[in-house]
C-alpha positions in Angstrom: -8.0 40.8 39.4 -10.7 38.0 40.4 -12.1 39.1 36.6 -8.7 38.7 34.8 -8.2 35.5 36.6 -11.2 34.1 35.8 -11.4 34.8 31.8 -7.7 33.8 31.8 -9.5 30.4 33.0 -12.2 30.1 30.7 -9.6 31.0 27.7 -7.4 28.0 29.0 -10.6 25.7 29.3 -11.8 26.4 26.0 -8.1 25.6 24.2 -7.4 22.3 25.8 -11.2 21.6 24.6 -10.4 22.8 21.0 -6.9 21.0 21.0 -8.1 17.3 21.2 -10.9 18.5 18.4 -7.7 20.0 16.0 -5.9 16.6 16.4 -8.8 15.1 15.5 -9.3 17.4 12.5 -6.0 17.1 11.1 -5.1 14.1 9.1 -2.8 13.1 6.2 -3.2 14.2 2.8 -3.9 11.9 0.2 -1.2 12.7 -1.7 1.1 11.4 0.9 -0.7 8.0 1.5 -0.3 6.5 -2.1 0.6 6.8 -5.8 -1.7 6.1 -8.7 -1.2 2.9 -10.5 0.8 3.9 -13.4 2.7 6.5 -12.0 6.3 5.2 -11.5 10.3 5.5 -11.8 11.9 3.5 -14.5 15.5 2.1 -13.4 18.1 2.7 -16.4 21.3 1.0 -16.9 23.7 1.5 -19.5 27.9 0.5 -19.8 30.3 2.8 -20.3 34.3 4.1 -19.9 35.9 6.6 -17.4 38.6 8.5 -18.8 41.3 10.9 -17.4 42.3 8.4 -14.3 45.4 8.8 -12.7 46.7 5.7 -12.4 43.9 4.7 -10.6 42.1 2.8 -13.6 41.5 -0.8 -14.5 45.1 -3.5 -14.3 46.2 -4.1 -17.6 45.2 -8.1 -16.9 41.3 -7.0 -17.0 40.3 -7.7 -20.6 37.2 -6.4 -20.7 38.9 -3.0 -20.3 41.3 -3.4 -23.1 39.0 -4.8 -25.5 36.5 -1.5 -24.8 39.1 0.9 -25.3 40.2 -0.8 -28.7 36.1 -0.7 -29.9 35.7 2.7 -29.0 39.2 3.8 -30.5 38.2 1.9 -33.6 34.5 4.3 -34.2 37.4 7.1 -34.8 38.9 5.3 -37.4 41.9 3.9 -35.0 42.6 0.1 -35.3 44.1 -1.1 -32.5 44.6 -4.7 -30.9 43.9 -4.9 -27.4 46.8 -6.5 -26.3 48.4 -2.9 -27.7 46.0 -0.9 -25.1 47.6 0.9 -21.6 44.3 0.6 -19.5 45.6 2.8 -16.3 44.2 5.9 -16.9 40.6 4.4 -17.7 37.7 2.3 -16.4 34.8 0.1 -17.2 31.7 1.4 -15.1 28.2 0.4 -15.5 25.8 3.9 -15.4 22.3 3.8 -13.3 19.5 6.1 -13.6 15.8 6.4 -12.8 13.7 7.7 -15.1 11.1 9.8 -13.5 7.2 9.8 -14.7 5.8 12.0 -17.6 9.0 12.5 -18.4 10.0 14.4 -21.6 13.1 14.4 -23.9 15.3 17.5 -22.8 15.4 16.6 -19.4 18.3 16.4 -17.3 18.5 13.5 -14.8 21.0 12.4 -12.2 23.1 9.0 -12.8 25.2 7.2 -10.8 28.4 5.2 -12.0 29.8 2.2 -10.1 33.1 0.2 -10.9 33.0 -3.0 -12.8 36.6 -3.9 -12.7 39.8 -3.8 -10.4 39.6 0.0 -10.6 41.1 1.9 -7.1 39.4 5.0 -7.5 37.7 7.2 -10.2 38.3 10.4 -8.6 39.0 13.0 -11.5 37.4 10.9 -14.1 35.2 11.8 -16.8 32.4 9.4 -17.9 32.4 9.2 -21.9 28.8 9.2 -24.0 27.3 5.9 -22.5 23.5 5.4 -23.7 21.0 4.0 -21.0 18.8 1.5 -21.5 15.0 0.4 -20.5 14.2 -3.4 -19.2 12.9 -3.3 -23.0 16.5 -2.8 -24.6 15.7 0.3 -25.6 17.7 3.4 -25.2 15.8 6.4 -23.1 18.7 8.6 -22.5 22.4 9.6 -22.6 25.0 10.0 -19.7 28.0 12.2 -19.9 30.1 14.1 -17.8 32.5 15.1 -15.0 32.7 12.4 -11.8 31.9 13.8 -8.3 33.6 11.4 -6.3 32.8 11.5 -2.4 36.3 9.9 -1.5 39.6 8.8 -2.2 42.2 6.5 -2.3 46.2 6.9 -2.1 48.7 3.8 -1.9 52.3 4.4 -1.5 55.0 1.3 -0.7 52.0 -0.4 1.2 50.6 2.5 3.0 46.9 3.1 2.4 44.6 5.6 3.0 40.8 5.8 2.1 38.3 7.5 2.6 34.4 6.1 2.0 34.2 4.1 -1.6 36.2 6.2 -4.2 34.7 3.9 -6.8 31.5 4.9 -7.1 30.5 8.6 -8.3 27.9 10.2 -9.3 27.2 13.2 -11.8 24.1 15.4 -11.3 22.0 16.2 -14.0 24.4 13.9 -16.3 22.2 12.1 -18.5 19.7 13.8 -21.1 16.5 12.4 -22.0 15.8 11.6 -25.5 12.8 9.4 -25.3 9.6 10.7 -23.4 7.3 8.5 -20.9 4.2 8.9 -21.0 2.4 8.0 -17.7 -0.8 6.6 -18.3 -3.0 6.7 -15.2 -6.6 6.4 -16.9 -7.2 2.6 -17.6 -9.5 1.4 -20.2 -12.4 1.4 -18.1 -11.7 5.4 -17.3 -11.1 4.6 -14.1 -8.0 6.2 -12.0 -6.9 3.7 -9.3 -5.4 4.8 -6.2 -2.7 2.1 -4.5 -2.3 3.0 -0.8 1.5 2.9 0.8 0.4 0.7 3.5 -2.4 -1.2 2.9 -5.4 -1.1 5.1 -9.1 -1.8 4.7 -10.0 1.1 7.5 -7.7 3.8 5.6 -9.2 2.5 1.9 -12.5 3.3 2.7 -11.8 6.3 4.7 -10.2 8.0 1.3 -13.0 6.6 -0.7 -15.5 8.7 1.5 -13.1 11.7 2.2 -13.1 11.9 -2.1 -17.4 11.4 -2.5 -17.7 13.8 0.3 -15.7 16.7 -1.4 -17.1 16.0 -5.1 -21.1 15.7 -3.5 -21.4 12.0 -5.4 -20.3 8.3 -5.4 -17.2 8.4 -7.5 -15.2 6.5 -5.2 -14.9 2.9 -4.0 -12.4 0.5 -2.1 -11.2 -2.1 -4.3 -9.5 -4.2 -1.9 -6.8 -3.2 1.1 -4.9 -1.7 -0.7 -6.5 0.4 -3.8 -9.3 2.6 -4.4 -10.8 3.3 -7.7 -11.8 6.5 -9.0 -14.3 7.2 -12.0 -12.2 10.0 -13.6 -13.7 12.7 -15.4 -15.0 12.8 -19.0 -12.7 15.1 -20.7 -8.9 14.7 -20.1 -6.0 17.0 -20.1 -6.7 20.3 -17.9 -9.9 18.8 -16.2 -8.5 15.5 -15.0 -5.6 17.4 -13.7 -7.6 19.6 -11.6 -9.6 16.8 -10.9 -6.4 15.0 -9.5 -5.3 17.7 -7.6 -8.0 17.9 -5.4 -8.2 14.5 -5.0 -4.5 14.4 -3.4 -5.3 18.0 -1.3 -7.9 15.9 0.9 -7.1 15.2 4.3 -7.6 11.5 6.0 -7.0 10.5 9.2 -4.9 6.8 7.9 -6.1 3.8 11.0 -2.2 1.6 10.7 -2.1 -1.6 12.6 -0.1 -1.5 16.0 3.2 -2.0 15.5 6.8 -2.3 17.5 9.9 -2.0 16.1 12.8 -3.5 17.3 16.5 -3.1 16.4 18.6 -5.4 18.1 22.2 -4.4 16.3 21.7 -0.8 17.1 19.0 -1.5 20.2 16.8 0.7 19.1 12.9 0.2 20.2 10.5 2.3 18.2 6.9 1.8 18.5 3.1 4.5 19.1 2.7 5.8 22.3 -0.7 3.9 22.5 0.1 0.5 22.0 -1.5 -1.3 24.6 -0.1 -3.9 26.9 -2.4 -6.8 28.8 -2.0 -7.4 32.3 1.2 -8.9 33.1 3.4 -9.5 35.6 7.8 -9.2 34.8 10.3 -10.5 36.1 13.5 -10.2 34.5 16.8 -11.5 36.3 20.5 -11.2 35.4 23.5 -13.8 35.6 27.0 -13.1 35.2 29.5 -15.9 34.1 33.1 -15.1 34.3 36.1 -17.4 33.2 39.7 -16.5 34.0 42.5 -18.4 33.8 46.0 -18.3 35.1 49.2 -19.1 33.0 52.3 -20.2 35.4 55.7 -21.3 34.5 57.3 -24.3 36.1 60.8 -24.3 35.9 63.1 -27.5 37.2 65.5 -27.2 40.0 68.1 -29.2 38.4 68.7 -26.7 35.5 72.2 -27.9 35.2 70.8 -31.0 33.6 69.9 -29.9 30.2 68.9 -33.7 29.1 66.2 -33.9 26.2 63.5 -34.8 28.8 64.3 -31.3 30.8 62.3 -28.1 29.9 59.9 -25.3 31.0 56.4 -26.0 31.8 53.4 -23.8 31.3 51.1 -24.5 33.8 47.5 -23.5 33.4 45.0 -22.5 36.0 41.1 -21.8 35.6 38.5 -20.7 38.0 35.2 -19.9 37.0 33.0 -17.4 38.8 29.0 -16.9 38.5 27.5 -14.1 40.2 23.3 -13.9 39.8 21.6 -10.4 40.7 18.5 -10.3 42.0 15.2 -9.9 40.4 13.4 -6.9 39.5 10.2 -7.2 39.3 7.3 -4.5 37.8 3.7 -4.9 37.5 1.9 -3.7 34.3 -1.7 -3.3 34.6 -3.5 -1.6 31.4 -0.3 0.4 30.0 0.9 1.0 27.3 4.4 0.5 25.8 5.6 3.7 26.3 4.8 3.2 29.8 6.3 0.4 30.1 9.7 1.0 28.9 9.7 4.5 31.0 9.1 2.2 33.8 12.3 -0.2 32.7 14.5 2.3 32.2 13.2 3.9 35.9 15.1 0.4 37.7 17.9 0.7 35.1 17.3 -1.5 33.0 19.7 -1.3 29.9 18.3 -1.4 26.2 18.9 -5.0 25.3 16.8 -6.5 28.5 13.9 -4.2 27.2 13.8 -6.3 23.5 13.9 -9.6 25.2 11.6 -8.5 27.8 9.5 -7.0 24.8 9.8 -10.7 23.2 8.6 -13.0 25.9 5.6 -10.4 26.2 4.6 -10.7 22.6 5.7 -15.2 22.9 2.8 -14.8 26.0 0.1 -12.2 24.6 0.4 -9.7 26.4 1.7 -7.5 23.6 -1.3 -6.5 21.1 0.4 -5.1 18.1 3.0 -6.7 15.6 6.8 -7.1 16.8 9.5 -7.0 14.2 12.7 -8.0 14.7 15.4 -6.4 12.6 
């Protein structure tokens, strides 16, 4: 028994040495703490008509709808005025799309389709061929399709009922690309340049040596904060992707500056458990200011006399009460936040008192990491 006990003590010894020595180990993969420069969405846009609405499309006072329902009848050889056009059963939307990296034509991307005139809803409508267009006029893809419509919106004699916006919709897979991007990630100087998320000169070089380490030579160096550039490989195609690939399958521990997040719609506090905290001493009162008031009537005696100068008097009466609790005060000697606030929230102390509390420590110094407000 005295054996059992005794390995089962070693084994337990031996993990919570291992454990701090596997958090130390594991880090963040490369792939996750950056892009490389050239590797990027395009935003599309195009305009375009929703069809088969009904009698939830555009008034007949919005022109813009009238005169694109008398263009696009005219393409089939229909010439109509728009003054002579019913616009209820159709819309004027403008089409969005992002237009992913490398790319090719055949592929099927989502778009979203958003209301541009006095439309009510565009559930059940159909968006007609809209091209979409680059921020270099040119067209990289088509949109067309079926709306799915995450809402709704009835009106009868006044009465209204909604639910969420039933003028925007969205189709998946609803545009096809015709025009292939090419992502070019190799600049002139074949060099591949690698733009950290967050930038930080700790992290920068830290990926720089986690990439010379695994290829056994200097082909990485921090640029700045927030890039590191990469001699890429000779021969392109399947050898720089491998060579990629590797890169982003490294691990790096990322060093972020201290930081404390503070909500103060939704009072929501959000910062690392080891953000430190000088030595301070709080002390955080609360005062309470009431105002009530007291509406009387004053009626005359003489109500038989109904004279012009005889009436009822509203007589107003206002007291104001202020009640002050007393102080609570905690000591904070080398803590951290986390500490802190458990300690707060131990004397009751509700979410809103923590931010300003959180604010006059940051105002004094005490607080050594980066408050923002949001």
């Amino acid at each position: 028994m005295a054996m059992r006990c005794w390995v089962k003590c070693v084994l337990l010894l031996s993990l919570s040495l291992l454990m701090p020595l596997c958090a130390a180990v594991d880090g963040v993969r490369v792939k996750d703490l950056g892009r490389l420069a050239g590797w990027r969405e395009n935003a599309l846009v195009g305009y375009g008509i929703v069809t088969g609405l009904a009698g939830t499309g555009d008034s007949s006072g919005n022109k813009a709808t009238r005169q694109s329902i008398s263009n696009t009848l005219s393409q089939f050889g229909i010439n109509l005025a728009p003054e002579d056009v019913l616009s209820r059963n159709t819309a004027i939307v403008l089409v969005k799309a992002s237009l992913p990296a490398f790319a090719q034509p055949g592929d099927a991307i989502d778009v979203t389709v958003t209301s541009m005139g006095d439309a009510r809803s565009l559930v059940g409508g159909s968006l007609l061929l809209t091209p979409l267009k680059g921020a270099n006029d040119r067209v990289y893809a088509l949109a067309q399709g079926d709306l799915a419509v995450g809402g709704y919106h009835y009106d009868l004699n006044g009465s209204v009922v909604q639910k969420n916006h039933p003028t925007v919709g969205a189709i998946p897979s609803g545009a096809t690309v015709e025009v292939g991007v090419n992502a070019k990630v190799v600049n002139d100087r074949q060099k591949l340049t690698f733009v950290l998320a967050d930038p930080d000169f700790t992290t920068a070089s830290r990926v720089a040596n986690a990439i010379n380490q695994a290829m056994g030579r200097t082909v990485a160096s921090p640029r700045d904060a927030s890039a590191v550039e990469i001699d890429a490989p000779a021969e392109s195609g399947a050898r720089l992707v491998d060579f990629i690939a590797r890169i982003e399958r490294l691990s790096v521990q990322p060093d972020n500056r201290a930081r404390v997040v503070v909500n103060e719609r939704t009072g929501t506090v959000v910062s690392g458990g080891d953000v430190q905290i000088a030595k301070v001493s709080i002390s955080h009162g609360e005062m309470k200011v009431a105002i009530m008031t007291d509406n009387s009537v004053s009626q005359p005696s003489f109500v038989r006399d109904t004279g012009p100068g005889v009436r009822t008097e509203v007589v107003s009466n206002s007291r104001i009460d202020v009640s002050e609790g007393s102080n609570k005060q905690v000591d904070v000697a080398g803590n951290t936040v986390a500490d802190l606030i458990q300690s707060l929230t131990r004397i009751k102390t509700n979410t809103r008192d923590i931010i300003s509390i959180l604010r006059a420590l940051k105002a004094s110094g005490a607080l050594h990491a980066d408050l923002i407000i949001q």
